[in-house]
Backbone as XML, in Angstrom:
<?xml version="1.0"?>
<chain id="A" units="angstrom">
  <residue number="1" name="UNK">
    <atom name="N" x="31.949" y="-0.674" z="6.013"/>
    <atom name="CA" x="30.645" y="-0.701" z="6.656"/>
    <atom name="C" x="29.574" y="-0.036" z="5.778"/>
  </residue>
  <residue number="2" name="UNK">
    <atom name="N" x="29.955" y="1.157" z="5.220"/>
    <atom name="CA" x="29.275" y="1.632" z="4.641"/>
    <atom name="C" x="28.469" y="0.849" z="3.066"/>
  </residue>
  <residue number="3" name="UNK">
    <atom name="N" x="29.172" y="-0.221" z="2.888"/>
    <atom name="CA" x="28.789" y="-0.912" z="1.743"/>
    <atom name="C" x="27.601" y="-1.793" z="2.308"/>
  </residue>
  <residue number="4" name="UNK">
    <atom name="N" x="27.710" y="-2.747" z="3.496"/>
    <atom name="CA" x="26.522" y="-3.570" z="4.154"/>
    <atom name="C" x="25.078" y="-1.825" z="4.585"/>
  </residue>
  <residue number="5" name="UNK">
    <atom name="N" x="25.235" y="-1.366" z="4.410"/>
    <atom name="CA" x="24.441" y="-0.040" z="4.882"/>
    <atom name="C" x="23.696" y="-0.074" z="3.117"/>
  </residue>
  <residue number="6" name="UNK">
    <atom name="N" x="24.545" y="0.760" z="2.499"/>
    <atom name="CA" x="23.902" y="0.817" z="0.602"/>
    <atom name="C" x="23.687" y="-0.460" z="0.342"/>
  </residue>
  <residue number="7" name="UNK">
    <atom name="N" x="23.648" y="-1.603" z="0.840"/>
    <atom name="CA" x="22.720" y="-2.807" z="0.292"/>
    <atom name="C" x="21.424" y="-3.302" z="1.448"/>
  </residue>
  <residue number="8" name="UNK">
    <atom name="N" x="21.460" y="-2.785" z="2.444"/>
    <atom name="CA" x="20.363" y="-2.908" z="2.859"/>
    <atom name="C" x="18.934" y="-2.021" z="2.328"/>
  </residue>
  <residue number="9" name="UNK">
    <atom name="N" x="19.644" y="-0.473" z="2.297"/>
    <atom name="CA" x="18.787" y="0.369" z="1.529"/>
    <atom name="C" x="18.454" y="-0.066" z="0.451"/>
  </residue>
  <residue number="10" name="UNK">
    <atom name="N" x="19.615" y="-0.688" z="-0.532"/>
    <atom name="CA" x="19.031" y="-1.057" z="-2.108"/>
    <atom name="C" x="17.639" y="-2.362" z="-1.290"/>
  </residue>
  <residue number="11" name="UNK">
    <atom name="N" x="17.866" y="-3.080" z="-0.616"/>
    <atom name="CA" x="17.052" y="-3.876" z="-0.691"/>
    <atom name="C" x="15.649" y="-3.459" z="-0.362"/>
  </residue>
  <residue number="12" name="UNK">
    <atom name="N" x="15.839" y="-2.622" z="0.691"/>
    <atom name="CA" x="14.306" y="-1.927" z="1.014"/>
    <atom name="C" x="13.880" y="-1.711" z="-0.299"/>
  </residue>
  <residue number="13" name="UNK">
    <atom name="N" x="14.477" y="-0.419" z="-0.552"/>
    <atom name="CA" x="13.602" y="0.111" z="-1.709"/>
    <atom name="C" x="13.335" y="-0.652" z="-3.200"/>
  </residue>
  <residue number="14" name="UNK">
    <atom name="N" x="14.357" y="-1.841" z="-3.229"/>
    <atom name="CA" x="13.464" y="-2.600" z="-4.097"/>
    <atom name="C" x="12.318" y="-3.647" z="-3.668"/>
  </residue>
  <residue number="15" name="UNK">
    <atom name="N" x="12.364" y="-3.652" z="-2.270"/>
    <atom name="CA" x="11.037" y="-4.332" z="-1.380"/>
    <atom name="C" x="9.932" y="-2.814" z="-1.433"/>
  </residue>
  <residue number="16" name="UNK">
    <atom name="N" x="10.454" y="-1.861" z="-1.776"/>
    <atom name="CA" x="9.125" y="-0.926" z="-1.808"/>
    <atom name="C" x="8.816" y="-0.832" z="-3.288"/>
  </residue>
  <residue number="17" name="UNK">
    <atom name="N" x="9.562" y="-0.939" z="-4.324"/>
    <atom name="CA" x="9.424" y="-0.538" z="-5.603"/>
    <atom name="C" x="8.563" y="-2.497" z="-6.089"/>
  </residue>
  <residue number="18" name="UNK">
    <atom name="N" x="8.290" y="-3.144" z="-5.299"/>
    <atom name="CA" x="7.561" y="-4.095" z="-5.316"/>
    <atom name="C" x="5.935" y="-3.952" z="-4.962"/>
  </residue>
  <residue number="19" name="UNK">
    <atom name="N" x="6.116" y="-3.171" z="-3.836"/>
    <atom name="CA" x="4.609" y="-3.333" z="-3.149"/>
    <atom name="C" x="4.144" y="-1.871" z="-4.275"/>
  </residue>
  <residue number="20" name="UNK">
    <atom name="N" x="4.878" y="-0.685" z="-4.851"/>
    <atom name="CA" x="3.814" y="0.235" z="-5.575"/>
    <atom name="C" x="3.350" y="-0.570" z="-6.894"/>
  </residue>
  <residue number="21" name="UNK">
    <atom name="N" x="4.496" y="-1.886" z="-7.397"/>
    <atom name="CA" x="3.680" y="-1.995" z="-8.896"/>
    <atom name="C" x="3.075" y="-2.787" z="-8.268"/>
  </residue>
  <residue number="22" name="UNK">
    <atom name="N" x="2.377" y="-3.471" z="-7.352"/>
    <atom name="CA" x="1.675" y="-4.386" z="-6.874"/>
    <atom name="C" x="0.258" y="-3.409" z="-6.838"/>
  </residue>
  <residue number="23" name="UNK">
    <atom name="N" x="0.457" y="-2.915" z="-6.128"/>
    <atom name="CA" x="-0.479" y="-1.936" z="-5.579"/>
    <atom name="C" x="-1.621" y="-0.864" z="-7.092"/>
  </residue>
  <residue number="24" name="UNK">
    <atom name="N" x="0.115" y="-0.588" z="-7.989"/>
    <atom name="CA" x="-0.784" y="-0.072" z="-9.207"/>
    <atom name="C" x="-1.740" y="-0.842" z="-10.098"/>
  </residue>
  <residue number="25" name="UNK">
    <atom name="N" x="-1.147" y="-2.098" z="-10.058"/>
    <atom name="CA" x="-1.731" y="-3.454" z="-10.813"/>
    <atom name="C" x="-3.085" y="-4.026" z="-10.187"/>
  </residue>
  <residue number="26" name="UNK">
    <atom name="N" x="-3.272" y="-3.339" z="-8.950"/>
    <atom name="CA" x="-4.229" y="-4.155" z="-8.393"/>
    <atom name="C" x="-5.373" y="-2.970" z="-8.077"/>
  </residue>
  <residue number="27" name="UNK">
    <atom name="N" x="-4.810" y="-1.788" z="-8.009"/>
    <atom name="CA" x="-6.073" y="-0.975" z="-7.785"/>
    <atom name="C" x="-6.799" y="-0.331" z="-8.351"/>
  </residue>
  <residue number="28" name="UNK">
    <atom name="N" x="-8.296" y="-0.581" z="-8.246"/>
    <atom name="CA" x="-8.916" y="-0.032" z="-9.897"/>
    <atom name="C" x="-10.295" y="1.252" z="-9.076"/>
  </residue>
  <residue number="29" name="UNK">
    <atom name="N" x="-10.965" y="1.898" z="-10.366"/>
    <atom name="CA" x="-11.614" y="2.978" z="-10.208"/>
    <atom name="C" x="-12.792" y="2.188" z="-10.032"/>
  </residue>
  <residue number="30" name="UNK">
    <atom name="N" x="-13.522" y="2.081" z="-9.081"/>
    <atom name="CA" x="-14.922" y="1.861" z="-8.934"/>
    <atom name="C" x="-15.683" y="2.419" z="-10.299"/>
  </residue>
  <residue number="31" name="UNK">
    <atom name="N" x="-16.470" y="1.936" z="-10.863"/>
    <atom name="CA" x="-17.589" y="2.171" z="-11.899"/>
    <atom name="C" x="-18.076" y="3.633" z="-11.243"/>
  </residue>
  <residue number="32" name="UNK">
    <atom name="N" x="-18.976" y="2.834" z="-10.235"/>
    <atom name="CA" x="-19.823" y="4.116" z="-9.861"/>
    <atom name="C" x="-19.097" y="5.741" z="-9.066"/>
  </residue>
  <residue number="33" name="UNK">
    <atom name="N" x="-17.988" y="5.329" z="-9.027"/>
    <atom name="CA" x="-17.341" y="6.606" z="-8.611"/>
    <atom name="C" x="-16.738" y="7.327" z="-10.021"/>
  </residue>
  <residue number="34" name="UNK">
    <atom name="N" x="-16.600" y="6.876" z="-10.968"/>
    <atom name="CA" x="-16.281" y="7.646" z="-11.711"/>
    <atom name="C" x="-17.047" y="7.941" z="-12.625"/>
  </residue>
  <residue number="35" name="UNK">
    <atom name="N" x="-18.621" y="7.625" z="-12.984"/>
    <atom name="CA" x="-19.837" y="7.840" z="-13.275"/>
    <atom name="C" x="-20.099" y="9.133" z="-12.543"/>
  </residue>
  <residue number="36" name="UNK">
    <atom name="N" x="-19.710" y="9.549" z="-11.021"/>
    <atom name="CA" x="-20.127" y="10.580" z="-10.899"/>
    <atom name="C" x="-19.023" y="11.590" z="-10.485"/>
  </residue>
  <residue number="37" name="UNK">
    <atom name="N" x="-17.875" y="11.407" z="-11.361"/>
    <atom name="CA" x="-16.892" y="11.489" z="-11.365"/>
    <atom name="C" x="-15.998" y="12.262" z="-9.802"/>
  </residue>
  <residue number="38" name="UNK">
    <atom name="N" x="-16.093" y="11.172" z="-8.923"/>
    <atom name="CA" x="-15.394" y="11.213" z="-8.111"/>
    <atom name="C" x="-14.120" y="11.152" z="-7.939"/>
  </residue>
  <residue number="39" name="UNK">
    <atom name="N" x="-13.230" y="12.147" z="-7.002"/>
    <atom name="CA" x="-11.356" y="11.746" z="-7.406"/>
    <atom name="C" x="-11.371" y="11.870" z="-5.791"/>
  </residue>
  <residue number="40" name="UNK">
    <atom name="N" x="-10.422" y="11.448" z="-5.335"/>
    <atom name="CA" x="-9.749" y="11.494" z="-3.723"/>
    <atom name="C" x="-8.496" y="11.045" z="-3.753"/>
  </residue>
  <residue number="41" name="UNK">
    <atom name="N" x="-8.066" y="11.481" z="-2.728"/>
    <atom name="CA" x="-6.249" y="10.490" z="-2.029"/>
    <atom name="C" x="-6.931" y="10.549" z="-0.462"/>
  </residue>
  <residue number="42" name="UNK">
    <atom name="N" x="-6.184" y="8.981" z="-0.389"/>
    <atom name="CA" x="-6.627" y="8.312" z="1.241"/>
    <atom name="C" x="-4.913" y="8.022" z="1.717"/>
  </residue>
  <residue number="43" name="UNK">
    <atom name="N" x="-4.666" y="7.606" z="2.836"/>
    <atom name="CA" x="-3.692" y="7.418" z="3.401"/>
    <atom name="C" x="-3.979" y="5.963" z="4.378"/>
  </residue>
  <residue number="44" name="UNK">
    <atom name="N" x="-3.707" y="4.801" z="3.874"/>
    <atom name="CA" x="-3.993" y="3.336" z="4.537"/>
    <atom name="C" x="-2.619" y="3.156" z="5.081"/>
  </residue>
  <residue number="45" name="UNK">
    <atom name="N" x="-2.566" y="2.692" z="6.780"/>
    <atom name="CA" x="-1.338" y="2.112" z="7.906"/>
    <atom name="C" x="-1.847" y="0.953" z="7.302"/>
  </residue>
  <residue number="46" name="UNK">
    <atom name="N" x="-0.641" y="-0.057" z="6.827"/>
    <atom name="CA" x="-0.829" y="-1.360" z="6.877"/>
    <atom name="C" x="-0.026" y="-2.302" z="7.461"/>
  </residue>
  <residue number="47" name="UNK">
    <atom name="N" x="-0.043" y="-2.938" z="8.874"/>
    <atom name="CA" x="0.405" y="-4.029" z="9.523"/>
    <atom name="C" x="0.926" y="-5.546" z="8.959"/>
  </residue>
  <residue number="48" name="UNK">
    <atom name="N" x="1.755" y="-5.736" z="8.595"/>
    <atom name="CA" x="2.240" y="-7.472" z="8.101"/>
    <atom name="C" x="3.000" y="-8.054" z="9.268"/>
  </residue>
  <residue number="49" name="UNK">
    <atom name="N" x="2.966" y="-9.479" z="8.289"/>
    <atom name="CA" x="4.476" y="-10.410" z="8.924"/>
    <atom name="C" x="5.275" y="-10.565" z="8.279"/>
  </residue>
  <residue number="50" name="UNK">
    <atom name="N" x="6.746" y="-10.971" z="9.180"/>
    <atom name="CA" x="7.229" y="-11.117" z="7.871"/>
    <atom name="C" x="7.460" y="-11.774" z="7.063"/>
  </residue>
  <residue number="51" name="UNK">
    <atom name="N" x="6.145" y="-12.580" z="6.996"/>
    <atom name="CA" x="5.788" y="-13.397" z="5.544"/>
    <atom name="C" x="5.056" y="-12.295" z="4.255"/>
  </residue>
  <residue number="52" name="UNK">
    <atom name="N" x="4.806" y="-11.449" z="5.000"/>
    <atom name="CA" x="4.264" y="-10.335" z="4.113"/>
    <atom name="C" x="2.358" y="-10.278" z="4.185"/>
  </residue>
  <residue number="53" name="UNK">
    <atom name="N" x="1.801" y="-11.643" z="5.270"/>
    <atom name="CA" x="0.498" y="-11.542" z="5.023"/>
    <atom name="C" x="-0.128" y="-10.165" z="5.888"/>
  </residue>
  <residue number="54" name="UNK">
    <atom name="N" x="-0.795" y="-9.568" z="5.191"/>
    <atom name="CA" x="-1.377" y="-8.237" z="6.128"/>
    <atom name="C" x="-2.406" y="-9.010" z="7.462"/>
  </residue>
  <residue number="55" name="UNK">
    <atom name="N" x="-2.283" y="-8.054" z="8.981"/>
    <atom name="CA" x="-2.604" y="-8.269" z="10.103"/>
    <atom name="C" x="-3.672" y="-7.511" z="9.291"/>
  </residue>
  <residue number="56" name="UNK">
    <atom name="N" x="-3.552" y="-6.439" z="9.771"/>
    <atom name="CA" x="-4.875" y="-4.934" z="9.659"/>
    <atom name="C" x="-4.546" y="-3.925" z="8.925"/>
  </residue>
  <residue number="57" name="UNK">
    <atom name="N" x="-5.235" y="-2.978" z="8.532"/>
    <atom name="CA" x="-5.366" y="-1.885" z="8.213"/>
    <atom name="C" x="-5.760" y="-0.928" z="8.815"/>
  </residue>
  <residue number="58" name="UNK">
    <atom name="N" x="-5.508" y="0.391" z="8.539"/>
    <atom name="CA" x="-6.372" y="1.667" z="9.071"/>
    <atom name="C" x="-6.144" y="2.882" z="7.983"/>
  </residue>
  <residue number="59" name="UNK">
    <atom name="N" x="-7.806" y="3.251" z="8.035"/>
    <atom name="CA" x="-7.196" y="4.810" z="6.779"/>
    <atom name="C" x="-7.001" y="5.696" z="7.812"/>
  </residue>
  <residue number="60" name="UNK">
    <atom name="N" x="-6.170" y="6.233" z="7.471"/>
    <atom name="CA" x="-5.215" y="7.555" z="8.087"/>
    <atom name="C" x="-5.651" y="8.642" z="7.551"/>
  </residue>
  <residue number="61" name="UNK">
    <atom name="N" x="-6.431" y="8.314" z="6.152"/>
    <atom name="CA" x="-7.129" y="9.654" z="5.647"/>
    <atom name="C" x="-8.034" y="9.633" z="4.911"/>
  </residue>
  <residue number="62" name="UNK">
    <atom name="N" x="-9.117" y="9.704" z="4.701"/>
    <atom name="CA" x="-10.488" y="9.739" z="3.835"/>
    <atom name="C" x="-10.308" y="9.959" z="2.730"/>
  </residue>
  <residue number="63" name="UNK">
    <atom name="N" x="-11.009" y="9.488" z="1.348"/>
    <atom name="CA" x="-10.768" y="10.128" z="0.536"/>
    <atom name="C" x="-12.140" y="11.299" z="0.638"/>
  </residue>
  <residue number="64" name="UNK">
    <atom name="N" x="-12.700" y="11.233" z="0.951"/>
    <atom name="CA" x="-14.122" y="12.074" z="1.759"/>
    <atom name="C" x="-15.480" y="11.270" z="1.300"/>
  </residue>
  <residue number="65" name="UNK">
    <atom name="N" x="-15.061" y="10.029" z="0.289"/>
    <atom name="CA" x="-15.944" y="9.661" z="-0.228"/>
    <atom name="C" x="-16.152" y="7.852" z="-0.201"/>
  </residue>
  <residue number="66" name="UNK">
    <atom name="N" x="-17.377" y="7.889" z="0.223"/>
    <atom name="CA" x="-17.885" y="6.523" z="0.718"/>
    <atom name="C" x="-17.144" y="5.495" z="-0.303"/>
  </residue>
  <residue number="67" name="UNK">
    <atom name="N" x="-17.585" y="5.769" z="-1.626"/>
    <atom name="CA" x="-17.592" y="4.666" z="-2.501"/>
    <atom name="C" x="-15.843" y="4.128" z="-2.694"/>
  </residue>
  <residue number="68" name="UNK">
    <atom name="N" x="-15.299" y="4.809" z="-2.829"/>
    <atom name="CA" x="-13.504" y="5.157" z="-2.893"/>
    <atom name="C" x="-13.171" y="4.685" z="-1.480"/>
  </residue>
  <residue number="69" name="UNK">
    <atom name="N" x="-13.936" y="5.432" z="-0.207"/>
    <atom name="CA" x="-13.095" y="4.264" z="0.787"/>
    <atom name="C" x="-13.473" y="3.271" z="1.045"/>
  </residue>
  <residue number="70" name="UNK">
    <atom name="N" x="-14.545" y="2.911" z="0.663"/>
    <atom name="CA" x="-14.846" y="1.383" z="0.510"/>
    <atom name="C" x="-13.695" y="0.532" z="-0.500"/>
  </residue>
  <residue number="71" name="UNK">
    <atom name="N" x="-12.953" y="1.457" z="-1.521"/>
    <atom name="CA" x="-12.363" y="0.490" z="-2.670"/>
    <atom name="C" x="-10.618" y="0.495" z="-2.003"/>
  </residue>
  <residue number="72" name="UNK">
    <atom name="N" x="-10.724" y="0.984" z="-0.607"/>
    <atom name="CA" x="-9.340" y="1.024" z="0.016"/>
    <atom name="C" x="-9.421" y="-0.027" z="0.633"/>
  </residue>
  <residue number="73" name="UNK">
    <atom name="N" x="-10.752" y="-0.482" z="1.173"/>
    <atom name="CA" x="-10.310" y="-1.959" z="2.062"/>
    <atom name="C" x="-10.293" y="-3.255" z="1.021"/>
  </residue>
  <residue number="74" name="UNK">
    <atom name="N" x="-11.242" y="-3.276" z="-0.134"/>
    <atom name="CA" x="-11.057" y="-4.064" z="-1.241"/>
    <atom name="C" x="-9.824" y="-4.580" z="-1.973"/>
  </residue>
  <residue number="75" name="UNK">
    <atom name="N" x="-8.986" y="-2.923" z="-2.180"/>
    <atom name="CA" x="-7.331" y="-3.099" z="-2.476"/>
    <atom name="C" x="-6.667" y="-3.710" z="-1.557"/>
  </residue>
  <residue number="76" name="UNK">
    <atom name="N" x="-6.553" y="-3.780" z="-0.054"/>
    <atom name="CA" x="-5.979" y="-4.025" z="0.711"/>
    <atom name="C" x="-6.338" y="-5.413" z="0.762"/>
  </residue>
  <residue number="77" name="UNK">
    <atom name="N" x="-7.192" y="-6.359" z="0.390"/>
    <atom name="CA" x="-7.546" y="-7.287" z="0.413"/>
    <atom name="C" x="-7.184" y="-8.315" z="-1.029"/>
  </residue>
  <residue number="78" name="UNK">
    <atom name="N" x="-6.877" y="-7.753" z="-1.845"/>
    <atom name="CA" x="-6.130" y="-7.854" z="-3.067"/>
    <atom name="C" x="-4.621" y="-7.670" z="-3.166"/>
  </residue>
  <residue number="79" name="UNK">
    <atom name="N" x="-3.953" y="-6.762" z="-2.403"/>
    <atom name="CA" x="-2.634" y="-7.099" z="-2.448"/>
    <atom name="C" x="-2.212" y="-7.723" z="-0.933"/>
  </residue>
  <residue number="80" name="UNK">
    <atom name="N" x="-2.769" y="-8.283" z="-0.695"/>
    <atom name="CA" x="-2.728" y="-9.367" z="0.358"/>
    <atom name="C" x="-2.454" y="-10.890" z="-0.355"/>
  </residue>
  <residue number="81" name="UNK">
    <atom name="N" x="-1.000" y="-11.519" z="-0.284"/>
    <atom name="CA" x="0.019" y="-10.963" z="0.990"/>
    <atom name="C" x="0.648" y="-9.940" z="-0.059"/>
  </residue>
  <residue number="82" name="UNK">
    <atom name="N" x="1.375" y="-9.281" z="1.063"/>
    <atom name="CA" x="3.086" y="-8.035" z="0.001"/>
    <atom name="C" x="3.864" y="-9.098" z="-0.059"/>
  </residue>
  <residue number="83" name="UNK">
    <atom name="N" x="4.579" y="-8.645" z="-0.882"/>
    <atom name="CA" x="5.661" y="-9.394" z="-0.674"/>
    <atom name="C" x="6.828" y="-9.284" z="0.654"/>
  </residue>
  <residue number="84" name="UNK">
    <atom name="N" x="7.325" y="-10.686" z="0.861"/>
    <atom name="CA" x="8.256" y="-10.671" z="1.754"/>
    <atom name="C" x="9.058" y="-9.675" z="2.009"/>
  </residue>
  <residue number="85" name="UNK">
    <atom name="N" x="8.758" y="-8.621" z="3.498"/>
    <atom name="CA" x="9.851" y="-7.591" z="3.717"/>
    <atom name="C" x="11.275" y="-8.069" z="4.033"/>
  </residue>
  <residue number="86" name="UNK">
    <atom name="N" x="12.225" y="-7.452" z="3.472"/>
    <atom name="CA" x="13.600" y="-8.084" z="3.321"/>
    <atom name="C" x="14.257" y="-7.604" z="5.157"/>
  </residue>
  <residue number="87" name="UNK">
    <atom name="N" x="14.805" y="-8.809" z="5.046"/>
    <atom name="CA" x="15.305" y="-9.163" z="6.585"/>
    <atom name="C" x="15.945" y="-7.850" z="7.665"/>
  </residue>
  <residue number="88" name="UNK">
    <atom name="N" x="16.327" y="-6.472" z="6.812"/>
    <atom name="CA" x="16.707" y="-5.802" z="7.175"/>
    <atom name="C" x="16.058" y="-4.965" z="8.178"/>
  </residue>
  <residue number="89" name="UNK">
    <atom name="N" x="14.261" y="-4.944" z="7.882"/>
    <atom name="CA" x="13.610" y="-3.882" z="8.625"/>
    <atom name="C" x="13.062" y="-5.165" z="10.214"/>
  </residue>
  <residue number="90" name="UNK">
    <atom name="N" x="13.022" y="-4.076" z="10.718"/>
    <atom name="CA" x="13.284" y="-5.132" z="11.816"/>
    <atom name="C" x="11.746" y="-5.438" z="12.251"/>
  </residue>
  <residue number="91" name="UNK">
    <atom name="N" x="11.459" y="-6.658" z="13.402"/>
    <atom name="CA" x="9.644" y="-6.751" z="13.069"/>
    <atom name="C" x="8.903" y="-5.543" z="14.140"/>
  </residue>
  <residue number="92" name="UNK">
    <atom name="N" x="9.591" y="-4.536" z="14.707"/>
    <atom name="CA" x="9.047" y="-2.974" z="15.297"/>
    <atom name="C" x="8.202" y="-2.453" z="14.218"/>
  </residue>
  <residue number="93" name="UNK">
    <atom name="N" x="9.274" y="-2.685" z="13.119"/>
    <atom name="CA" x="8.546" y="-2.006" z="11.653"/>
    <atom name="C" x="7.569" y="-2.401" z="10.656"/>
  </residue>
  <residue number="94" name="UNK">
    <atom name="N" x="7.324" y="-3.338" z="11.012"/>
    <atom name="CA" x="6.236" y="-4.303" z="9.832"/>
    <atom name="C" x="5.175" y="-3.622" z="9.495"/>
  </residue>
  <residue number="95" name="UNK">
    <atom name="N" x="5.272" y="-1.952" z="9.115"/>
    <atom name="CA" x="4.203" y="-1.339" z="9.251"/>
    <atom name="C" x="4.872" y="-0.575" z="7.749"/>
  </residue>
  <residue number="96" name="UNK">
    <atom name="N" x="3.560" y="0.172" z="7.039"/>
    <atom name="CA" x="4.416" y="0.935" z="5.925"/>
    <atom name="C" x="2.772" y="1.595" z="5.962"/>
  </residue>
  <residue number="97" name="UNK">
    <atom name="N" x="2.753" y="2.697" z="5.155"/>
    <atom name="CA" x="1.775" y="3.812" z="4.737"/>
    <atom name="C" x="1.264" y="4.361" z="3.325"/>
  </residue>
  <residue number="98" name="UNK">
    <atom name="N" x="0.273" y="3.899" z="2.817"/>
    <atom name="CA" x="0.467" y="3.995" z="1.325"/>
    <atom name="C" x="-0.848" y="4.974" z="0.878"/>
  </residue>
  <residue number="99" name="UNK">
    <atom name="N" x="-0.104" y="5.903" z="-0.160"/>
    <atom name="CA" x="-0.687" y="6.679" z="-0.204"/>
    <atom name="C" x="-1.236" y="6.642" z="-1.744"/>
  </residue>
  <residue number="100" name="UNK">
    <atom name="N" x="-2.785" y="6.557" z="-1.667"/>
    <atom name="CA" x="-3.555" y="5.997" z="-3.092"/>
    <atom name="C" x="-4.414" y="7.086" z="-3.379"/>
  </residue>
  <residue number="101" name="UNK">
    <atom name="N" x="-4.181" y="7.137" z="-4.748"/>
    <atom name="CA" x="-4.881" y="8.485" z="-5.279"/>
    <atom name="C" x="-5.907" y="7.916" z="-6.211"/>
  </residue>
  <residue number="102" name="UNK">
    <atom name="N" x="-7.267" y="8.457" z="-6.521"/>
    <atom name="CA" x="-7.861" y="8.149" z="-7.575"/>
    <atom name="C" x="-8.349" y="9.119" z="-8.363"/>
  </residue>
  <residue number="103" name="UNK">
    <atom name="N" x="-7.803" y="9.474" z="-9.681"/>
    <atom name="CA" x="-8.179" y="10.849" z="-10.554"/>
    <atom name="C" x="-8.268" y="10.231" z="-11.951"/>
  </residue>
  <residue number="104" name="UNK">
    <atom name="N" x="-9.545" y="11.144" z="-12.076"/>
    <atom name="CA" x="-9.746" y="10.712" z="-13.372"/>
    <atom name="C" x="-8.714" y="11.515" z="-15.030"/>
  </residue>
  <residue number="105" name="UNK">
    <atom name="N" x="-8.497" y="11.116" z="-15.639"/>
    <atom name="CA" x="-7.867" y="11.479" z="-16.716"/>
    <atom name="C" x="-8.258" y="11.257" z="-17.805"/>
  </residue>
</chain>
């Protein structure tokens, strides 16, 4: 039993190790926020099916700054759809929480 258990997990987490390079590939620094060199972390609930197309969103946490949470609903609109969540999570769960940082370096 324990083997159908370690392949469901492998599958999640390579259904999650999908949506962060998705997510890194797709989310960029606003111009004007880093002109005045703005940094934040926001916290976006995001709702799918399980085709992976996103229902809704919600930020769960500000980055405190207009321009940056404006570039959270933009991302969310760009990695739209995720990819297909693997059959394991059941559709209670079609929900995940992603946590996006923007710092300059």
């Amino acid at each position: 039993m324990t083997g159908i258990s370690d392949a469901r997990a492998s599958d999640i987490k390579s259904w999650q190790g999908k949506i962060v390079k998705l997510v890194s590939k797709k989310q960029v620094y606003p111009r004007a926020a880093m002109r005045q060199e703005l940094e934040g972390k926001a916290k976006v609930k995001i709702s799918f099916d399980r085709s992976g197309n996103i229902i809704s969103h919600e930020v769960l946490q500000s980055t405190g700054h207009d321009i940056l949470d404006a570039e959270v609903t933009n991302l969310v609109k760009r990695i739209n759809p995720l990819p297909a969540p693997p059959a394991e999570l059941g559709d209670d769960k079609l929900v995940i929480v992603l946590p996006l940082t923007w710092t300059i370096q």
